[in-house]
C-alpha positions as CSV (number, residue, x, y, z in Angstrom):
1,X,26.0,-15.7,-29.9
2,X,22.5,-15.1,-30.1
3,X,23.0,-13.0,-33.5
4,X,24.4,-16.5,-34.9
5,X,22.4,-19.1,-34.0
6,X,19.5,-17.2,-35.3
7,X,20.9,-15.7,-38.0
8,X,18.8,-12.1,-37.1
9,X,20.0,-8.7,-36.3
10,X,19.0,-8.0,-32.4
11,X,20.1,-4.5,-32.2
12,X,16.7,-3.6,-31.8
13,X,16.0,-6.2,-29.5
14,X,18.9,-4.9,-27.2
15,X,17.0,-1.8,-26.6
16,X,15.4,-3.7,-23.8
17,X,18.3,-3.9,-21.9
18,X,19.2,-0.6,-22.9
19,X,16.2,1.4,-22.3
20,X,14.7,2.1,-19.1
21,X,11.1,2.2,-18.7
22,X,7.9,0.3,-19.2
23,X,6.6,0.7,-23.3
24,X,2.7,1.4,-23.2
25,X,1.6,-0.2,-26.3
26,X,-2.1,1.3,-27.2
27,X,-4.2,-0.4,-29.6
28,X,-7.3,0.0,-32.1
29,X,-9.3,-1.9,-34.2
30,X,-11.1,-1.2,-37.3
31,X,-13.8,-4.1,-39.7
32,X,-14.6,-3.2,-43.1
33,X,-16.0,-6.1,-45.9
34,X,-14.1,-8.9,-44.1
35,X,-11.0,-6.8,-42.8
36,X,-9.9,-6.7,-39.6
37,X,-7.2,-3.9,-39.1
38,X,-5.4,-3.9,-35.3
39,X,-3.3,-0.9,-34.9
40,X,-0.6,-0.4,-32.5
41,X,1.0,2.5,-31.2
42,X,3.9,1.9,-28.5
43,X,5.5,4.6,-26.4
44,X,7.9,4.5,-23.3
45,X,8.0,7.9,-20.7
46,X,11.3,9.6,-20.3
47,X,13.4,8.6,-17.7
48,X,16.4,10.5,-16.1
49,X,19.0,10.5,-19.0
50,X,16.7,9.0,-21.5
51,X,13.9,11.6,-22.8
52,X,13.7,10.0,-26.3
53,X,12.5,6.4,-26.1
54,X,13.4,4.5,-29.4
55,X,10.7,2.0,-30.6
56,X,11.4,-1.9,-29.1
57,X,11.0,-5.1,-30.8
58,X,7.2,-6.1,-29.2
59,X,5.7,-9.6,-29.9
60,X,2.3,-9.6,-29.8
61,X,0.5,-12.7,-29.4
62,X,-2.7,-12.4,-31.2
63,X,-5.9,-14.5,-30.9
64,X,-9.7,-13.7,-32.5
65,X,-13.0,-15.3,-31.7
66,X,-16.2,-14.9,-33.2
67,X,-19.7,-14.3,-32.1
68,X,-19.9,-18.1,-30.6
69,X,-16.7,-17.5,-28.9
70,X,-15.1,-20.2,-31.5
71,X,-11.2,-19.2,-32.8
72,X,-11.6,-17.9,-36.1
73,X,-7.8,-16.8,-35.8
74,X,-5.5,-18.9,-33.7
75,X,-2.8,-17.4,-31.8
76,X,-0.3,-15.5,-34.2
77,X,2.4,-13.6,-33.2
78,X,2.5,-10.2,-34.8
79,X,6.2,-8.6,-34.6
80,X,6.2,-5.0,-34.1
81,X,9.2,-3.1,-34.5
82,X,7.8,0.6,-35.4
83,X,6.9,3.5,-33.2
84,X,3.1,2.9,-35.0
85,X,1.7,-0.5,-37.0
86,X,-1.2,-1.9,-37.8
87,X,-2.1,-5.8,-39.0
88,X,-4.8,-6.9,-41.1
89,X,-6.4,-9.7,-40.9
90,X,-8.8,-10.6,-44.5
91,X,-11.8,-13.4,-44.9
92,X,-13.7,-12.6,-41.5
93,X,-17.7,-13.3,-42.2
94,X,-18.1,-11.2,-39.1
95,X,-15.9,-8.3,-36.6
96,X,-14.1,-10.7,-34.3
97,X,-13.3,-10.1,-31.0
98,X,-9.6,-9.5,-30.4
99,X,-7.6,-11.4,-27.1
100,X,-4.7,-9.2,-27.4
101,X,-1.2,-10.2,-25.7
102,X,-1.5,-13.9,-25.0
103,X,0.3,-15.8,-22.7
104,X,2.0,-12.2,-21.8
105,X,3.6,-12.5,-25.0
106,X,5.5,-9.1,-23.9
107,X,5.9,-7.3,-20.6
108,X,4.1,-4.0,-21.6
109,X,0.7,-2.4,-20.4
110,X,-1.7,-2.7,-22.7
111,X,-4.4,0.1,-23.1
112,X,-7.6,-0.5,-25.3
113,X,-11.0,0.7,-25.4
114,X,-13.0,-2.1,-24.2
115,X,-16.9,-2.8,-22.9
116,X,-17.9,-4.7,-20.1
117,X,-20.0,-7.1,-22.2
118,X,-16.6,-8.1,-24.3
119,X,-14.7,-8.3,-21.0
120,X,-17.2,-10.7,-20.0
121,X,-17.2,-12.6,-23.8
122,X,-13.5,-13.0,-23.2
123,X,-14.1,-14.4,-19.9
124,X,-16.4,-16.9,-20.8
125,X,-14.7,-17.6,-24.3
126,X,-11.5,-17.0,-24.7
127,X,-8.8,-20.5,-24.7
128,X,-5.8,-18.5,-22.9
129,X,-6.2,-18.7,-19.5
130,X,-3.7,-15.0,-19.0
131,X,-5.8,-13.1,-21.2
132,X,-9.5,-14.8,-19.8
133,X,-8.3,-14.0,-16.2
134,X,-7.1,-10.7,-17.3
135,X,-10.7,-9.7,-19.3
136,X,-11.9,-11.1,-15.6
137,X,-10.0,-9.1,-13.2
138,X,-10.4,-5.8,-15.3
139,X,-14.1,-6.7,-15.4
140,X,-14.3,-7.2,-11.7
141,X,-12.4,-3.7,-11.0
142,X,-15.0,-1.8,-13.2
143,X,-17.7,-3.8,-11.8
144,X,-16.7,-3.0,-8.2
145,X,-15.7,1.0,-9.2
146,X,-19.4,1.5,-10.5
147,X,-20.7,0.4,-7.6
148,X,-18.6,2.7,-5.2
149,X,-19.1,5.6,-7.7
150,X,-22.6,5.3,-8.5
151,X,-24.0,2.5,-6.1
152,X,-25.3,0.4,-9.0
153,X,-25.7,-3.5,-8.4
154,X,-23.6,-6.2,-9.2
155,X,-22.6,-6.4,-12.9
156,X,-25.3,-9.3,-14.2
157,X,-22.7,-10.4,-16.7
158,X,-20.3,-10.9,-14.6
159,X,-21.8,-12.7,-12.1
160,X,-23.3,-14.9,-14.7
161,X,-19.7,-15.4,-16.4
162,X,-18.5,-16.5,-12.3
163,X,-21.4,-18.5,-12.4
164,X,-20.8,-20.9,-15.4
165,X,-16.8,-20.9,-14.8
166,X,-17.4,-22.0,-11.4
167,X,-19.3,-24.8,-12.5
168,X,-17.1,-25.9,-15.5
169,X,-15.2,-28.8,-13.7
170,X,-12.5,-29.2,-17.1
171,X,-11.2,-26.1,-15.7
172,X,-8.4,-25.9,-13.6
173,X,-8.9,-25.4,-9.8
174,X,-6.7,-22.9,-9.4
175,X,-7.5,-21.6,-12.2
176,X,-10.8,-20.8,-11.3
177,X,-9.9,-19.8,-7.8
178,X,-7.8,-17.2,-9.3
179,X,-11.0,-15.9,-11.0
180,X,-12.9,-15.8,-8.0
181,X,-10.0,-13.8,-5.6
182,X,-11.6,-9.9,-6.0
183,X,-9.3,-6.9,-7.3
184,X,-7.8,-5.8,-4.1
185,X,-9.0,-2.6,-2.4
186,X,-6.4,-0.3,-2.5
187,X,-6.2,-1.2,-6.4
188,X,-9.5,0.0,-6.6
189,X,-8.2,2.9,-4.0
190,X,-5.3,3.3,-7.0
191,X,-7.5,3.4,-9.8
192,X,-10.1,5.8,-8.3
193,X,-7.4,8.3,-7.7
194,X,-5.7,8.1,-11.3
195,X,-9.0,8.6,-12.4
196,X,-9.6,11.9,-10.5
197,X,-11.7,10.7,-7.8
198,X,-10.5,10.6,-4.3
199,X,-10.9,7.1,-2.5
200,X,-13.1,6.2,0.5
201,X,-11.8,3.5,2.4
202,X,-15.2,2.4,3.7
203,X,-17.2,2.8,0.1
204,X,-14.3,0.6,-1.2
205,X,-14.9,-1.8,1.2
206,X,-18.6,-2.1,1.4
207,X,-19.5,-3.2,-2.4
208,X,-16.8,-5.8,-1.7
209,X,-19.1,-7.4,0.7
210,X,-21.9,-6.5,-1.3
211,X,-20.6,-8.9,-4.3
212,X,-19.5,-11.8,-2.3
213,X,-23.0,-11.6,-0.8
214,X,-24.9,-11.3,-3.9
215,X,-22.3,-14.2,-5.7
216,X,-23.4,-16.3,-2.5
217,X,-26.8,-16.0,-3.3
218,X,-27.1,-16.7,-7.0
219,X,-24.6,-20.0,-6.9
220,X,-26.7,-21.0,-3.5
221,X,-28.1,-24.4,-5.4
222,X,-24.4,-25.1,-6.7
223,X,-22.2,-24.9,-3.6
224,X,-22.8,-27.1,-1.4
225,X,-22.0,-29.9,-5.0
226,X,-18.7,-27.3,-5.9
227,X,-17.7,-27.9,-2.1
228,X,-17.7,-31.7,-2.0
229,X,-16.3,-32.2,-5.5
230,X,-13.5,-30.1,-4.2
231,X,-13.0,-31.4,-1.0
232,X,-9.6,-33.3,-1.1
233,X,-9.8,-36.7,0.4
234,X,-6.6,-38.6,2.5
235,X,-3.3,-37.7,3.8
236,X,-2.2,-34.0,3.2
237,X,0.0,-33.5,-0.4
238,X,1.9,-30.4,-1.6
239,X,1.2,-31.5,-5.0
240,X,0.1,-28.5,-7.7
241,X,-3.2,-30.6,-8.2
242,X,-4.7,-30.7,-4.3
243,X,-3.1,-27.4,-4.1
244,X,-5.5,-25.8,-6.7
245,X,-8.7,-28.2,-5.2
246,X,-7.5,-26.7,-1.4
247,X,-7.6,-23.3,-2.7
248,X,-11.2,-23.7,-4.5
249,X,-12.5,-25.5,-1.7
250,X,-11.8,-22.1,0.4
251,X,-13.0,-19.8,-2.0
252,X,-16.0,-22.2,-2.0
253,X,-16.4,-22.1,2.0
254,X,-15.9,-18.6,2.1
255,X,-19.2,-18.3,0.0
256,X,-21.0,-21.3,1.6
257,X,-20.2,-19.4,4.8
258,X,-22.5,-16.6,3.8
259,X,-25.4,-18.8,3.5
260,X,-25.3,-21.5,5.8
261,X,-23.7,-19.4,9.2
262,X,-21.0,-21.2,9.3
263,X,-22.0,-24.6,9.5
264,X,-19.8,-26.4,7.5
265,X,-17.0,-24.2,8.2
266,X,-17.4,-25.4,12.0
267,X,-17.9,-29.4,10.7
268,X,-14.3,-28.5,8.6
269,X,-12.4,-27.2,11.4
270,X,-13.4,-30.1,13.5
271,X,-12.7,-33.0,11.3
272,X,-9.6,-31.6,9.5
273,X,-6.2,-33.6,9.9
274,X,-3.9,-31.0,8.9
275,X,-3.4,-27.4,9.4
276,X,-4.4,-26.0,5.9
277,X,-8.1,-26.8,6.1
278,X,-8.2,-26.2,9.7
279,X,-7.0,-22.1,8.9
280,X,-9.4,-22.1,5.6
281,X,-12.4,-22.8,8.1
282,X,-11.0,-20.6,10.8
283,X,-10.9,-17.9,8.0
284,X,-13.9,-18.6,7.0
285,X,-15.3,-18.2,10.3
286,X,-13.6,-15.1,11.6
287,X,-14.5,-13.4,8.3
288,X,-17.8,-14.0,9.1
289,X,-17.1,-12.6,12.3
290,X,-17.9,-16.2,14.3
291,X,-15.5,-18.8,15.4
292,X,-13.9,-17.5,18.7
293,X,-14.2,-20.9,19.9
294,X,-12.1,-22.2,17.2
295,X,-9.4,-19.3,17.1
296,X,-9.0,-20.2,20.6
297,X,-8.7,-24.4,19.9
298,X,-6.0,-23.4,16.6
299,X,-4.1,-21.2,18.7
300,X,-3.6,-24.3,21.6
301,X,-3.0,-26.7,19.2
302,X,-0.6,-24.7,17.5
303,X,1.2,-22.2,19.6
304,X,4.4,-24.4,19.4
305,X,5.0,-23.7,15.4
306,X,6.0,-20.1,15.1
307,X,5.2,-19.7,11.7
308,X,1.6,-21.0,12.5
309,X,1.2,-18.5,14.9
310,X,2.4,-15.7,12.7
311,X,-0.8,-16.7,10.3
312,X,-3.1,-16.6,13.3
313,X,-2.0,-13.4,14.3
314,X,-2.3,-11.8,11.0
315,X,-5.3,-13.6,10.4
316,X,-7.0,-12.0,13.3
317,X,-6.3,-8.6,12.0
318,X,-7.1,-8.9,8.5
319,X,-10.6,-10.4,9.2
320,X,-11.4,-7.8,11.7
321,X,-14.5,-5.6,10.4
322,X,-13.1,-2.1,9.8
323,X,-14.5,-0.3,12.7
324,X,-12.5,-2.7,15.1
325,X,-9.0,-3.5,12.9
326,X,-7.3,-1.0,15.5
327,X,-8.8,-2.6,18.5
328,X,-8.1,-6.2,17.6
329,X,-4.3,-5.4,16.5
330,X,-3.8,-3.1,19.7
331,X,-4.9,-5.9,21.7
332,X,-2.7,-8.3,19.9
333,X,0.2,-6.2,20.4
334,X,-0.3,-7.2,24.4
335,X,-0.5,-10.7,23.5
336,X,2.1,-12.5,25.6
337,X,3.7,-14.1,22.1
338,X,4.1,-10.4,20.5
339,X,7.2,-9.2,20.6
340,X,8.7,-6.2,18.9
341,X,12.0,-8.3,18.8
342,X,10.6,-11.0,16.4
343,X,10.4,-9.3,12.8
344,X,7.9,-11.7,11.3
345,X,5.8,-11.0,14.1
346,X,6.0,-7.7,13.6
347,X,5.3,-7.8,10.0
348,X,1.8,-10.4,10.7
349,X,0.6,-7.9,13.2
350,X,1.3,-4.9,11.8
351,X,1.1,-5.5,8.0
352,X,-1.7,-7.3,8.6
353,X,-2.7,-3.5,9.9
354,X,-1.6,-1.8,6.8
355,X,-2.9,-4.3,4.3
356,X,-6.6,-3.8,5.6
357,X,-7.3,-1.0,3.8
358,X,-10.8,0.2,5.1
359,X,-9.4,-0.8,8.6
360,X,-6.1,1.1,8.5
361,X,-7.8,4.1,6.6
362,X,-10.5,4.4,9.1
363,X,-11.4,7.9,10.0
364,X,-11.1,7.4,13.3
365,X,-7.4,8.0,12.3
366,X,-6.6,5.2,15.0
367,X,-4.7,2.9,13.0
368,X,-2.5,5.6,11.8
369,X,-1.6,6.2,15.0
370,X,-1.2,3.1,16.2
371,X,1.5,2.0,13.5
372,X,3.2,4.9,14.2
373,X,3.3,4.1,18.3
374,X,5.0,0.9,17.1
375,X,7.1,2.2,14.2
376,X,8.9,4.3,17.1
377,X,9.1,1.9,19.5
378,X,11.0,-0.8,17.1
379,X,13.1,1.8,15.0
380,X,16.2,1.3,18.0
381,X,15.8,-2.5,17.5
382,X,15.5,-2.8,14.1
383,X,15.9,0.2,11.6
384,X,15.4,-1.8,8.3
385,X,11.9,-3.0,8.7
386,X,10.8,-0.1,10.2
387,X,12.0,1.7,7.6
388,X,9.9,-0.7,5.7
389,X,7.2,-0.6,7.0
390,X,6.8,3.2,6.8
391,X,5.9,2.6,3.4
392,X,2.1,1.5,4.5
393,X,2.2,5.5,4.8
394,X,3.1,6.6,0.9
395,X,0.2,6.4,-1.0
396,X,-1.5,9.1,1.8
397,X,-1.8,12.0,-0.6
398,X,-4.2,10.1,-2.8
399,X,-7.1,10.2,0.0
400,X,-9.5,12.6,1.5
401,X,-7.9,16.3,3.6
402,X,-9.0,15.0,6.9
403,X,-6.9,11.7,6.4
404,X,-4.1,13.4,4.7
405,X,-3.6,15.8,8.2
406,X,-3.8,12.5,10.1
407,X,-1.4,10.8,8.4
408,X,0.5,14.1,8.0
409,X,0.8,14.2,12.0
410,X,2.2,10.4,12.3
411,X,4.4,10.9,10.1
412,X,5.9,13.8,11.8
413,X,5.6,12.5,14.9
414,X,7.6,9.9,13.8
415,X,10.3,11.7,12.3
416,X,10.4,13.6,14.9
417,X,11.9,10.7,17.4
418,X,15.4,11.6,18.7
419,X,18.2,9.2,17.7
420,X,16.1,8.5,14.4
421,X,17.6,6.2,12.5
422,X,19.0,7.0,9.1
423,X,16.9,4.6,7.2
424,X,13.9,5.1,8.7
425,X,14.2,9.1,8.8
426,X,15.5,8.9,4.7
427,X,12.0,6.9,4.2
428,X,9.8,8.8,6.3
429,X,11.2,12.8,4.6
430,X,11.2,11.0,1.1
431,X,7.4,10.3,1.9
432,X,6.3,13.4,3.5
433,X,8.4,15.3,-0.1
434,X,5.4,13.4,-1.9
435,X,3.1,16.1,-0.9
């Protein structure tokens, strides 16, 4: 059907569908007296039954900018159908700067050579927002992996680039509270390892704070104006727009709260009329390790709504400093509304454990073992999420020994339960196999 209305051949296109795999598509660039060459070379890994990976049809949505970060190309989709291709592009006064793949033009991972300083152009410049917050997030992961590997400061650039989108208000709020949300830590965990290095939880976690810190500081003069301009006056709305202001308007606090000690994250909590802004203050608060007071008022006011109270439990996990992640979710476990019986939560509490990475991967090894206590207990009740669950375990072999052996011993431990159930003993051998 498709063949006919369009009048193409889409055998090629089939391979898709056909083809297992994701296709790496690696790029270069050349300039020479006005020509701009892009080169493509695409390649997909063998797969069980498929070693030999036939080339795909790959749209490549293709954008250039000059020096002033004006278009000098608009977007122009190059088809590429061979295993290797390259694209010229002639009457360039200047070497462009390429925004390669826009709008996700094609679900493959793209790999090119690139700087920090044309990450940071891109950010600043480039008019698709996929491809700016892509240059951003890749320039916030290298930003953040120089400073664990070789403690430098804060990437100037980028923090100038945060600076100026921050204060563009034709942007999108949500847009630019995307930009703001850091790389997660075990991506940087992730990357460190594929790049030979072996992770540490707690130098992951530090330059974090360094950066929000040092952000804090340089937009001090602008957030208290980026607050109120994002503040969202009257009755509460769902609507896409408040939405991306409410989500701004947190990133915004979160900062402020560096600064200012809290203040106006304690004059939020106690004005708001709805339960959104009250948790953005509370998480404001508690990340700053204040507002007991006001976990204690949220938790009376809402201890009625079990889904409320399955925020407020995760939230008091994941904004616990690392050092005390294990004590505040072994305490929690005692709380009168935990119950291994409720499944969500199970999940707040204790993927709220697994998802704070410097917490969880403390040396202390306590948080291991402390998931693992649980995992055993619920496994009888409810074999499918424990099963689950057991997957905060299977990136272990990408740490240090001494956390490896930890892990190692929970994971035996745990496999090691009598009456184990299937799907939790399948998940917990396929895990320890990894090794």
């Amino acid at each position: 059907m498709f063949e006919d209305s369009t009048g193409r051949d889409l055998t090629q296109f089939k391979r898709w569908y056909g083809q297992a795999g994701t296709p790496r598509l690696k790029v270069s660039d050349s300039f020479e007296d006005g020509s701009y060459t892009l080169s493509f070379e695409q390649s997909t890994a063998p797969t069980p039954g498929q070693p030999n990976k036939d080339p795909r049809v790959i749209p490549i949505a293709v954008g250039l900018l000059n020096d002033n970060g004006d278009e000098v190309r608009p977007t122009t989709v190059l088809e590429m159908t061979e295993a290797r291709q390259s694209f010229t592009f002639e009457g360039l006064a200047s070497r462009p700067v390429p925004s390669i793949l826009r709008e996700f033009s094609a679900p493959v991972i793209l790999e090119r050579d690139s700087s920090n300083a044309e990450r940071a152009f891109l950010l600043a410049h480039d008019s698709d927002p996929f491809n700016r917050w892509e240059a951003g997030n890749a320039l916030a992961k290298e930003t953040r992996i120089a400073m664990v590997l070789d403690g430098t400061a804060p990437d100037a650039a980028y923090l100038d680039a945060l600076q100026n989108l921050l204060r563009d208000d034709s942007l999108d709020p949500a847009f630019r509270a995307l930009i703001l949300q850091p790389p997660g830590q075990s991506d940087i965990a992730q990357t460190l390892h594929e790049r030979g290095h072996v992770p540490d939880p707690q130098k992951i976690y530090e330059p974090r704070q360094t950066f929000a810190q040092t952000l804090a500081q340089q937009l001090a003069d602008s957030l208290p104006r980026l607050y109120a301009d994002t503040t969202v006056e009257g009755a509460y709305s769902p609507d896409a727009v408040s939405a991306g202001k409410r989500g701004l308007n947190g990133r915004i606090l979160s900062l402020l709260t560096r600064l200012d000690g809290g203040q106006q994250a304690t004059r939020q909590f106690e004005t708001a009329d709805n339960m959104t802004q009250q948790f953005t203050a509370l998480a404001a608060l508690l990340h700053a390790e204040k507002g007991a007071a006001q976990s204690q008022a949220f938790f009376d006011q809402w201890q009625g709504d079990r889904l409320v109270m399955d925020k407020w439990f995760a939230l008091q996990v994941a904004s616990a400093p690392p050092q005390k992640t294990s004590e505040v979710t072994a305490e929690l476990t005692q709380h009168p509304l935990f119950t291994l019986k409720n499944p969500n939560r199970f999940r707040a509490v204790m993927g709220a454990l697994a998802g704070s990475h410097a917490g969880f991967h403390h040396a202390s090894g306590a948080g291991y073992s402390l998931l693992a206590d649980n995992l055993m207990a619920l496994d009888s009740l409810n074999p499918q999420t424990t099963a689950r669950m057991c997957t905060a375990f299977q990136t272990w072999t990408r740490y240090d020994a001494d956390r490896q052996a930890l892990i190692r011993t929970q994971l035996e431990r745990i496999k090691s339960v009598d009456g184990l159930s299937r799907d939790t003993n399948e998940m917990v051998s396929r895990i320890l196999e990894a090794s």
